[in-house]
Structure formats: C-alpha cells, structure tokens
C-alpha angles and dihedrals in degrees: 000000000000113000111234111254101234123203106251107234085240084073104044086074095087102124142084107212127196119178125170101014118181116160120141105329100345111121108215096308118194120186123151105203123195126249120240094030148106102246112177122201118217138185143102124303115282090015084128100267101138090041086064103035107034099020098047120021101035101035099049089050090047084050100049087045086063093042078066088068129085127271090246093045083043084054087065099045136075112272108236118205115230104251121237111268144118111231136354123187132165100035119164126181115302121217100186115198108183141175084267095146112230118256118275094218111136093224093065114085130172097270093040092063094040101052088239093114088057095051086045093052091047085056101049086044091067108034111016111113119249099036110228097181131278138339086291090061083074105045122097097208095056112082125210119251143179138171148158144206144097122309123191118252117190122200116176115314091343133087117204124179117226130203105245131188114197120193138162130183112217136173097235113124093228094217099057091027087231100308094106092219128077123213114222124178130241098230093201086067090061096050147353107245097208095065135058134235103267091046082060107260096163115085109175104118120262094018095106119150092239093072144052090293096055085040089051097035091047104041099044091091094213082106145037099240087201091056113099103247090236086065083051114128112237084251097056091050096052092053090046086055110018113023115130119236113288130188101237135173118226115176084337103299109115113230138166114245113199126176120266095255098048087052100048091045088061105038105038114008086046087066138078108265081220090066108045123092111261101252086053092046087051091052094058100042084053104047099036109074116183125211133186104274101263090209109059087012093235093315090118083225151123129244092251096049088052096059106047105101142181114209090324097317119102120198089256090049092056087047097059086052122114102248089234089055086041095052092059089039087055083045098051086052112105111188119132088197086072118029099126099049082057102047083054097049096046091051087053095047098040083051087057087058094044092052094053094259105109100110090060115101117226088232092061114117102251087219076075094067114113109217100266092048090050088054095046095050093043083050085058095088099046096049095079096034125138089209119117135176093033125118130251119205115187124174115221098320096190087073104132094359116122111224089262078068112049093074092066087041090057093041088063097051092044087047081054096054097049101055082067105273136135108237112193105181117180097211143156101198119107096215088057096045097047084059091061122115080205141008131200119198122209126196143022084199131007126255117005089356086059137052094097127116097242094181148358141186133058133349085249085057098047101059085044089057120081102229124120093264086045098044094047098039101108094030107155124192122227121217120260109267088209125017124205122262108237126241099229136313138270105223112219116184136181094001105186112156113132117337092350116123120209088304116188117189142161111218117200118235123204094045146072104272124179128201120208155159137106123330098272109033098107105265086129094040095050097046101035095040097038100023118028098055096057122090118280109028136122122209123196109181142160098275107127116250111258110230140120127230093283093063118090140163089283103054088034090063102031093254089132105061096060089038088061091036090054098046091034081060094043104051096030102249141095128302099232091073087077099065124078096208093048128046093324098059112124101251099218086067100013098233091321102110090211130058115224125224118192119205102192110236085003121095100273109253118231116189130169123270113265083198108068092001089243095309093117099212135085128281082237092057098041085061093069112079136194121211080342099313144092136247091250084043091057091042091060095048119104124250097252100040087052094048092060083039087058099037109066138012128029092332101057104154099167081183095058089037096057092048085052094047088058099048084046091055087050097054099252096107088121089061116116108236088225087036102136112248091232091061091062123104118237091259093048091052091054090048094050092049085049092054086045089054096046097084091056116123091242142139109200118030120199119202129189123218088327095180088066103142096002113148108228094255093054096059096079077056091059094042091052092051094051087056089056096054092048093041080054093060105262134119122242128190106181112193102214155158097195111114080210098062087042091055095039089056131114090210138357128218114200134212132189131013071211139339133286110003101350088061127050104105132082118253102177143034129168146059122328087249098066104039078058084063110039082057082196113127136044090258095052097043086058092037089059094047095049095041110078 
C-alpha cells in the first residue's frame, strides 16, 4: 500500500482573508483571494476598489513591515494608521506601484529616478579618458567646490589650528547649475522705454507710483524719474534693473531700495506658478523667457564632463541616446574590470524595452512623463527581481498604453505571477481583465451606493453575471453614420519637440478630433508642445491636483463660495462662518474633523472630534439652515442629490447648480461635496479638474487620456459630455487610447507608425471610418476589430 500523500501545514496557507473591511466607503466587506495568482479588481469608479486594494491590503502589510524595525529605524519613517478592518490573514509583502505621477523637479531626469545614470557615472569614473575624478564628477546635480583655510584640531587638553584645503569635483555646468536651461528676462515686458517713471513705465503688476514702489523707485535719487528710460545712462539703468538692496531715506522714513530684477526673482519666479493669481502668472510667463543653456548646450554638464570620453561617446552624448541605441553601445563595450557594473546596466536597460519603453532617452525630464509612462518606469526595478512570494499591487497598469500595447503589458504581469507571486491589479480594460486567475467585482454605485463585493469567481463567471462590469464586458462601439463639418482649421507647422519630425498638420476646429497612436509616438509632444501653449485654449491633463486634507470637491470648484453666499444672506451674518477652515471651524480640532494624536515611533492616532462629531464646524454654525439644512448637512450631500436641492424650491442657488451640473456630466455625481481631495482615485481627480475648467472662457479644450479611470459603463457618459461641449460651439482634441473615443470622433489624427524614433509623423488623417477601412496603421487594424 501506497502511503497518502498528506498537504504539510507550511502549504495550506495559501489565502489572503479580509473579513469586515471598512475603510472609506467600503460596508463590511469579506473576500478571501488566492496566493500565486493574478487576481483583477473591477468596478466603477469610485465602487471602493482601491479602499480595499490599496487601503487595506497593501497598506496594512506595508505597516506591519515597518512595525519589524526597530523603535529608533520606525522614528525616521511615515507612521501608517491601522486600517479599519476586522480581520486580515494571509498578508505577504507588498511592493505598490501606483498612478503617483513622477515629480516635476528639473533637476529629475529618466536615468536619475531609475538609478541608470548611476550605473552610467560608476562606469565613466573607471574607464572614460581623460580621467576628470569619481563617479560625482559626472553628475549634473553635484556641483564642484573648493575651499581653504584653518580648521581647529584638539588633542588632549590642547587645541592646535591646521592649515586645511577642501575640494570636490562635480558634474554641475556652473552657468545653468545643472538645469540645462537659463531664464533671462524681456525687458520690454518690465517697462515701456518711451515713458518715465512718473508717466508709469514701469508695467509689472502691482508696481504703480501711487504706492510704496513709486515712493521707493522716485525718491531713490539713482535716477531722474521725469527722463524717458530709453535716455537712461547705462548707469542709471543698471541701478533701475540690477542694483543690489540699499538702505536708502525718502522724506525720513528709512527703506530698502533693490533693483527691478532682484525683486521680481524673490516675490514672483521663488513660488510655485500653481499658486500665484492669473494676471501674475501671465506676467511671468510673459516676461521669463528660457534657452537652451549656451555653455553646456542643454547637457546639464561640466567641461570636463564633457570631455571625458569612452571610445567617442560622453556621457552626455550616451544619455541623449535612444535606450534601445544605449542597450547595443553597453553591450559593445569588452572590459573584464567591469563586468558586473555592465551586466547590471544591460539588465536594467534591456527591462526598459521590454516594458515598452524603449523609445524613452535617459536624459528626458522625467516631469515629461505621461501616467502610464511614470507606472511603467517605477515597474523597471521589479521585472528582473529574485524576489517570490511577494505581492504585487498595480493600479490600473494600461494607463497610456494603445491596444498594440496592452499585450506586453499582460505578458509582465503574467511573468509576475509565474515566478510564485500574488498580483492584485485594480483595472477597467477588458483585455486585462480577460488575462485574470480570479476577479472580484465591486459595486453595484459609486460612493455610498457602492463598497460591496458584487461578484467573485472566474472571468467566465463574470460575463455570465448581471452586474455593470458583466453586462458591459464585451461592450463593442459602432462607427459614426454622419460626422460633423469642421468650423476652420488650427494650422500647426514644423512641429519638432521631442521625437517629432518637421510635422505639419491642420486641426479642425469646431469637432471632436482624437489623436492617437502608441505611447511614444508624439500625441503628447504635438498637442502639449503646438497646441496647449496658444490663447484660448484649455488644457485638462493627468498632473495631480494639488490640495490637503481640508480641500474637497466644494472649495476645488468654487462650489463653496455661492453656497455661503447664499446661507451668510439667509440667516443675516458673514459669509466666513460657513468655512471650516475660516471663522466657523470648530475650535477643539480647528476644521479637521479629527484630532491627531502623535505617538512618537507608534502609528499617529487620529480620532474624531468629540467636539463637533467630525463636522468640523461650530455648534453655533451648525444652528443656521438653508432650505432646512445646515452648512455640514449640505457638505455631505452627494453631487447629484444637491443639484436637484439647488435647483428648485427655497433653496434655488442657479451658481451652485450650474457647478453640480458639471461634476454630474463628468460622472462624479456620487462625490460627496465635503469629501476630502486625498480620498479621490486618479480618474476622479482628473474629472473633477474637467468640471473646474469648464467654466473657462475658452475655445478649443485639450484633454489628455480623459477615460483614465472610467469604468467601462461610464464612457458613453464622457462621450456624451464631449458632444455637449462641440454641439456648444467649442473645439475638442482628445488625446486618447479608448476604441470608444476613436470610434465616437469626428476626425482622427494619427502618430507613429511606432515610439521614439521610429514615431514622429503622421500616418493618418481622416474620419474613423476610413482609417477602418484603410486598415493601414496599428491604430486602424485594432479600431476595426473592436468596431462592430
């Protein structure tokens, strides 16, 4: 007989359990997913998907990895809460890569976020010829420094000085620091030569002669303030832009007179453009005019590290390389000495072309990245991990791919899976979806209508099933019968930013136009670079919306201001009373809601305020109502159920009507008006910022990849939407990967035939029907499979 072969205890292990989830709008959710396979989360946006992906799963396994430090190594790390939840079994390490758009600093390129350019500086270090210094003589964001002088030495009970010498090589071009631009200033944007003065010459805002600045600027006697500038000596003119603060008297009073330039460099170019008021943002954009630096010509380095070579290539010259040209030049390199550092190297670059990045340059600012470019960069150093039995957690990971794409896409996180690792995605392609061991379905609504598990089990399972992902699954487009004739025509010519080759196009305006074609072929290069910048134009892309905790739908649209208007005139007091984060706060937590507690080492406490119960406003407040509720009761009220509570009856606000009737067009009509910004998904960030910029005074609106986080049964909402905005006279360019949004357009514009180099031109213009039938291009080869 033949003993039984029995399981060992190690293996039964081989689920991750969640019973009772909470967090945010999730109601007591329990699913048990299996380990060492692709699981995909669907649902409509805002259903609770990444509350109980990303807020649950990975964050309590991320906290309870830190928890494994010491108390010392936990001071230094963020304090993570435990989330609200029952019961959690199972976990594994959790590596997250999210939609977390890469940092815009310009300082941050595509090797420096990926650890290449270090590889690439060790390397120069040690064979370039001549030799400049270490692995910081290469680098463009170390500067070089020297310096001299007597440092103090004790030794016992005697002190000693020393002559000391201090010096350090970097990479930095000393006249750009390392940003490979400079920033000069049109001086005709400062002042109108022709005037004086006291005619009001000078036309940067604020600076008029009645105030401090005419009292400064007349009275500093380096100038006549009646002479013309242009009869200006080139003294006096130095001393009106350059000269550096002076202590200076006028009528008595001591002040401190500084040239224009200095003055401008510290209150308006030291801030963030997002922060200053528009007609200062328009002033700087107008006067500030960036070139390419002349010194290092836009290589960020210095001379040295321009001249150290090996073979002909500088290590400027291998950064503007495309990856796929850098991979064979590291591989053409023979040197024993090495031969780790370029094994490394080559397995680094070789993951950026499996990935589908090949076409990017090392050298790229990595702030130029689109979403789907930022996930894919941050994916390079897990692909060739040893690591197994880890979990991997993506969100939504087809962002910014064309359908060409997605298979590779699929084949990495299959890859993933096999080598004996859990993969949970939270995704709304069907072609992602079809690739899953398990799905789980949340729903059936958004926001307070969703949070429950609709459905779970197998893809098979889930067409069968009747819920919103089921039902829309294999949801197919058909082409337009009758497309639109366009108004005019934007002109765009010798388009060259980026990979774009001399393009020459005619946009038409008055229409729906997408522009498509593969990541990488220049969409975002031509519309960003040609388009964006003119007059008139609105642009809605992927940047993430900048806002704390205490921002929420209502303040980021402007909601906020008639709605306290509206209860300050009902009930007879200010309107500031009304803001939580004004005169009404509730004093005990100051607006928060919550009162934090921190613990030191320990995860910070934050529990709701006994005081106003998280309303986050004052029992006095809370007594004046507005069509029979309070200010904290509106807030909580969802977009669409306040836009029927402000548009009729006592409480007939038509300001705050038409704002709600916006965020409802744009899908968000579950959000809570008081909802917290940093609780929102990527897409619903994006939809919130479209329904902000709607009200713009503008002709032409660009948006970039708008079905970002769209489940697939709220993309005939954005399409509709989009009608909407051409039938009312205005022009739309979509930049998009949907077949759907292909299908939907008046016209298509078409980049490519591939990415980086090998894109660039246009390769089709014309309606979606006949790129169906031309069959010709990527795009119109998956177009005419998806369209029925």
């Amino acid at each position: 007989m033949h003993p039984v072969a029995t399981t060992h205890t190690a293996d039964t292990h081989d689920l991750i359990r969640v019973h009772g989830a909470r967090e945010n709008n999730l109601q007591d959710v329990d699913v048990e997913l299996p380990k060492r396979r692709l699981t995909v989360f669907t649902g409509v946006s805002g259903s609770g998907k990444s509350s109980l992906v990303f807020g649950t799963i990975a964050a309590e396994s991320q906290r309870m990895i830190n928890e494994t430090y010491s108390a010392f190594v936990q001071g230094f790390m963020p304090t993570l809460a435990r989330p609200d939840v029952d019961l959690l079994e199972g976990l594994t390490t959790a590596i997250i890569v999210d939609q977390e758009r890469m940092g815009a600093n310009p300082r941050s390129t595509v090797g420096t976020v990926t650890d290449a350019n270090a590889m690439l500086r060790i390397l120069f270090s040690r064979l370039a010829k001549p030799h400049i210094g270490g692995p910081a003589a290469y680098a463009f964001n170390v500067a070089s420094v020297s310096g001299s002088g007597a440092i103090t030495v004790q030794r016992g009970d005697k002190t000693r000085a020393q002559k000391a010498t201090y010096q350090r090589t970097g990479g930095m071009c000393p006249r750009c620091e390392g940003r490979g631009q400079v920033s000069d200033f049109d001086l005709t944007a400062l002042y109108d030569e022709e005037l004086s003065l006291n005619e009001g010459a000078l036309t940067i805002p604020g600076y008029s002669m009645d105030g401090w600045y005419g009292r400064i600027y007349r009275g500093s006697g380096f100038f006549d303030p009646d002479k013309p500038i242009k009869k200006y000596t080139k003294r006096e003119l130095h001393d009106l832009l350059y000269k550096e603060p002076t202590k200076i008297k006028v009528d008595g009073i001591n002040l401190t007179y500084e040239g224009l330039i200095p003055k401008i460099t510290k209150s308006m170019l030291a801030k963030d453009p997002e922060a200053m008021q528009p007609h200062i943002r328009a002033f700087v954009e107008r006067a500030i005019t960036f070139q390419t630096c002349p010194e290092c010509d836009g290589t960020r380095l210095a001379e040295g590290a321009r001249e150290s070579r090996i073979g002909t290539m500088s290590i400027a010259d291998v950064c503007r390389l495309q990856i796929t040209d850098l991979a064979e030049w590291v591989r053409g390199i023979k040197e024993p000495s090495v031969a780790p550092l370029l094994k490394g190297l080559q397995h680094h670059l070789d993951a950026f072309v499996g990935i589908g990045l090949g076409y990017l340059s090392l050298d790229r600012p990595s702030g130029t990245l689109s979403g789907g470019e930022s996930q894919r960069t941050r994916m390079i150093r897990h692909l060739g991990s040893s690591l197994t039995d880890v979990t991997y957690v993506f969100d939504e990971p087809t962002i910014g791919l064309h359908p060409h794409d997605i298979q590779r896409m699929n084949d990495l996180l299959i890859q993933l899976r096999d080598k004996g690792n859990t993969v949970l995605v939270v995704e709304h392609k069907p072609e992602t979806i079809a690739i899953a061991d398990h799905v789980v379905d949340l729903g059936p609504g958004a926001g307070s209508d969703g949070g429950r598990v609709v459905f779970e089990g197998t893809v098979a399972g889930l067409r069968k099933s009747k819920t919103l992902t089921g039902r829309h699954l294999d949801d197919r487009a058909s082409l337009k019968e009758e497309v639109r004739t366009p108004s005019g025509s934007l002109e765009v010519r010798g388009a060259s930013a980026h990979n774009l080759q001399d393009v020459d196009v005619d946009i038409p305006l008055g229409v729906l136009v997408a522009v498509t074609g593969v990541a990488g072929s220049g969409k975002s290069s031509l519309i960003n670079g040609s388009v964006s910048p003119m007059d008139g134009v609105i642009t809605v892309d992927q940047t993430a919306i900048k806002g704390s905790r205490r921002s929420n739908p209502a303040t980021y649209t402007g909601l906020l201001e008639p709605i306290r208007k509206a209860f300050a005139k009902a009930n007879g007091v200010k309107p500031a009373l009304f803001s939580a984060n004004s005169e009404g706060a509730c004093p005990t937590c100051n607006g928060a809601g919550v009162v934090f507690t921190d613990l030191g080492m320990m995860a910070t406490v934050s529990t709701t305020c006994e005081e106003c119960e998280g309303k986050r406003f004052q029992a006095a407040v809370l007594d004046y109502t507005f069509g029979g509720k309070n200010i904290a009761e509106v807030l909580d009220l969802p977009a669409a159920e306040a836009l029927s509570f402000f548009s009729e009856g006592a409480a007939k606000v038509p300001a705050a009507a038409k704002i709600l009737g916006r965020l409802v067009d744009v899908g968000l009509g579950y959000i809570r008006l008081g909802q917290p910004l940093t609780t929102l998904s990527g897409g619903e960030r994006q939809r919130l910022k479209l329904a902000a910029q709607m009200a713009d005074k503008g002709d032409i609106y660009v948006l970039d990849e708008p079905t970002t986080g769209l489940h697939l049964a709220d993309v005939e909402k954005l399409l509709a939407m989009l009608d909407r905005l051409v039938d009312s006279g205005k022009s739309v360019i979509v930049i998009e990967h949907h077949q759907a949004v292909m299908a939907h357009a008046d016209w298509i514009i078409d980049l490519g035939p591939g990415a980086g180099q090998d894109g660039g031109r246009i390769v089709f213009e014309g309606t979606p029907a006949e790129l169906v039938k031309k069959h010709s291009t990527l795009t119109g080869k998956h177009l005419a499979e998806y369209v029925r």
